[in-house]
Steps between C-alpha positions, in 0.01 A plus 500: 500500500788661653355469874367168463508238819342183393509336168278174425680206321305260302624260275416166318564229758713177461850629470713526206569851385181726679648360842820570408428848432238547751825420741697777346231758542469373845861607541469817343206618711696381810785734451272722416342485875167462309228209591426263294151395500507082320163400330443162631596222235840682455515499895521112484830530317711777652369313845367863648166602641209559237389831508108557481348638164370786732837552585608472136304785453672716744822517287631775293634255225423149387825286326345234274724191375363287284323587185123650413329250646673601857477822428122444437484345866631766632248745377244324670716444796500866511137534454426886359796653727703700227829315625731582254665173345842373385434256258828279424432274249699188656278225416632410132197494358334832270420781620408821445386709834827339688703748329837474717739192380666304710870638470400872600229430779723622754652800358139636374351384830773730668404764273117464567528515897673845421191586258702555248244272262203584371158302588228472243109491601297178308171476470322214657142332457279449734286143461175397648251221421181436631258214494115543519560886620754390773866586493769234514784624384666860543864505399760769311745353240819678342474253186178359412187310528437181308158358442628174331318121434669199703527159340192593283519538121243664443434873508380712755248778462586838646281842454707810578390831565651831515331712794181346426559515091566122370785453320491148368418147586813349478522126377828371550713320702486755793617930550780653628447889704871619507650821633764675291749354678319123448504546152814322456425218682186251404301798295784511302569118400097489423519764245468833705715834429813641698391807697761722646489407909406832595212585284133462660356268389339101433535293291207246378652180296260176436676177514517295132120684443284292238453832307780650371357833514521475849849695578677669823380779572660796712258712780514809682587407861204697638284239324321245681508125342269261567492142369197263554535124479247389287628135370748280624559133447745328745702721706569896499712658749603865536891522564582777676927608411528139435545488918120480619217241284103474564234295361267681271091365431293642220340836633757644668626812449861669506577870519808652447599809539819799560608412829568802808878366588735497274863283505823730484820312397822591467613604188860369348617801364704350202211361408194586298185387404619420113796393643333210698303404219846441271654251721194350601300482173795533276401788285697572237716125503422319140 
């Protein structure tokens, strides 16, 4: 990005240490004679004029402070533009697509507006559901979909089908659809496998299923899921990145399938894939 203009800047809102950094970018870009294009709830505490996602759109960068979940925001902030974005993992929480720490954000954020970094495409799903044949819902998600029971303990019934071929009826507590790079969050704690982030692909985990048989399983990214509702007692909701919830009823019908954008992030280049998993997961520590 060595002739960028504009970069957006989003971070988690509320001060502490996203604002504080979100100041020091603000700095940088400013000596930098480049614009700096706020999302709005980080607008609020710098106290300067919220740019418009459409205008978000229209940078050549996007700086993210905070942790996944921001960075998560941000992706759907961005909406399918191929922005590339600077994760910086300032929120103190886990993560693993906010790849830049705190202490080097501005050094490697130097180093990426003189595209000196590399970006890596991932793989996104796209998510609809329908009710009685008409649409509701028609979103893209970098992490997952979660078809999950609410306050209910009982099971929920789920057929799912591979282009048209079923796969199961899973009876459990709900199922996860993960991307590669999802399957370290939720698919992950439930059971599921560690993909590499840059393979094509989804991955199917049920959720505590009353069969054990039942396990993850991992899908060509050409394939088309679908999952039917067939029982549910109490409540079901479909959680979309853990950022976007709806109601589901008994016949309803979710398909999921390779989405046409794709998110590019900046890459911390003393940093792998195995390496992320060692500090996060501890590999190797007894």
């Amino acid at each position: 990005m060595p002739n960028a203009r504009a970069v957006a800047l989003v971070g988690k809102p509320g001060g502490g240490e996203p604002v504080a950094l979100a100041r020091e970018i603000q700095a940088l870009l400013r000596a930098r004679s480049l614009t700096a294009l706020v999302e709005e709830g980080l607008a609020r505490d710098l106290g300067v004029e919220a740019a418009a996602p459409a205008r978000l759109r229209e940078a050549d960068l996007c700086v993210v402070a905070g942790g996944d979940g921001t960075l998560i925001h941000a992706v759907r902030l961005l909406d399918g533009v191929p922005v590339p974005i600077f994760g910086v993992n300032a929120g103190g929480q886990l993560g693993f697509i906010t790849e830049i720490p705190r202490d080097r954000a501005i050094d490697l954020l130097e180093r990426a507006l003189a595209g000196e970094l590399p970006v890596e495409p991932r793989q996104k799903l796209r998510v609809e559901l329908s009710r009685g044949g008409k649409g509701l819902v028609d979103v893209e998600v970098l992490n997952d979909a979660v078809i999950n029971r609410g306050a209910s303990a009982r099971m929920v019934d789920l057929r799912t089908s591979i282009d048209g071929a079923t796969i199961s009826s899973f009876r459990s507590d709900g199922v996860i659809v993960a991307t590669p790079t999802g399957s370290t969050a939720y698919s992950l704690a439930a059971g599921g496998p560690i993909l590499f982030p840059t393979m094509d692909a989804i991955v199917v985990t049920p959720i505590c299923p009353h069969t054990l048989s039942q396990r993850p399983i991992v899908l060509p990214a050409r394939c088309c899921l679908q999952i039917e509702v067939r029982a549910a007692h109490g409540e079901l909701l479909l959680s979309l990145d853990g950022q976007i919830g709806e109601n589901l009823e008994v016949g309803d019908l979710v398909v999921v399938s390779r989405a046409a954008n794709q998110v590019r992030l900046v890459k911390n280049p003393d940093l792998d894939f195995f390496e992320i998993l060692r500090q996060k997961l501890h590999w190797g520590q007894r």
